[in-house]
C-alpha positions in Angstrom: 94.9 112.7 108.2 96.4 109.7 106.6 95.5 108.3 102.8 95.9 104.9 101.8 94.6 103.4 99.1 94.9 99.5 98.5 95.1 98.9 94.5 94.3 95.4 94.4 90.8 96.3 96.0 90.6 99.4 94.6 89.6 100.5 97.8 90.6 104.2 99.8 90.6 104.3 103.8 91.0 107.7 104.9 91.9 108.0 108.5 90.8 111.7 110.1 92.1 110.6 114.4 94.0 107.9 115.8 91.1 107.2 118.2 89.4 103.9 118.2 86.6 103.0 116.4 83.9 101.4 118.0 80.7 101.6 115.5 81.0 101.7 111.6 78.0 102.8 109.7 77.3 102.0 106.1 76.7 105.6 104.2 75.9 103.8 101.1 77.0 100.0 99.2 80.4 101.6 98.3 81.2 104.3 101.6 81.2 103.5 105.0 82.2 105.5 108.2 84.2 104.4 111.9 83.3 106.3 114.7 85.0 106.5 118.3 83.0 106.3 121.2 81.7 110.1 121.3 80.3 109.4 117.4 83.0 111.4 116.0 84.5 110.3 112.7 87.3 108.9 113.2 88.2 107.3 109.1 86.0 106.8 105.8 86.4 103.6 103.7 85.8 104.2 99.5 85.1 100.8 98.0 85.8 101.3 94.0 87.5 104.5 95.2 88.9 105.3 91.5 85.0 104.8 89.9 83.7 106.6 92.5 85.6 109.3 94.1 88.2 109.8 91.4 91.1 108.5 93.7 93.4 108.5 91.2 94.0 112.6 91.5 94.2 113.9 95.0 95.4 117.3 95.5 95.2 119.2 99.3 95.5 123.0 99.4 95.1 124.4 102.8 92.8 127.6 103.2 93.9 130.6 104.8 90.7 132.2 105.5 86.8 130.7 105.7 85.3 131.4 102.6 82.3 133.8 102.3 78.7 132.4 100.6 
């Protein structure tokens, strides 16, 4: 997974597969998704990614175990 996020537009793109996207589908105004040709994700654009997904503070902690509900 690759992060990068464009300060000028204040915009995120994160990329989950190096496939090729073929279809993007708006999620709402700000968020929209890529998909490859199978409909798996493939990366998520953030427009105002600071307003609205609090871009400025990303942290990634890896879980050892699946956590129990």
């Amino acid at each position: 997974m690759k992060i990068r996020y464009f300060n000028d537009t204040d915009t995120a793109l994160i990329a989950f597969s190096a496939f090729a996207a073929v279809e993007t589908k708006e999620i709402s105004e700000k968020l929209y998704i890529d998909l490859d040709e199978n409909g798996n994700i493939v990366s998520m654009t953030i427009e105002y990614a600071k307003e609205n997904a609090n871009i400025s503070e990303i942290s990634f902690v890896q879980m050892e175990k699946a956590l129990s509900y």
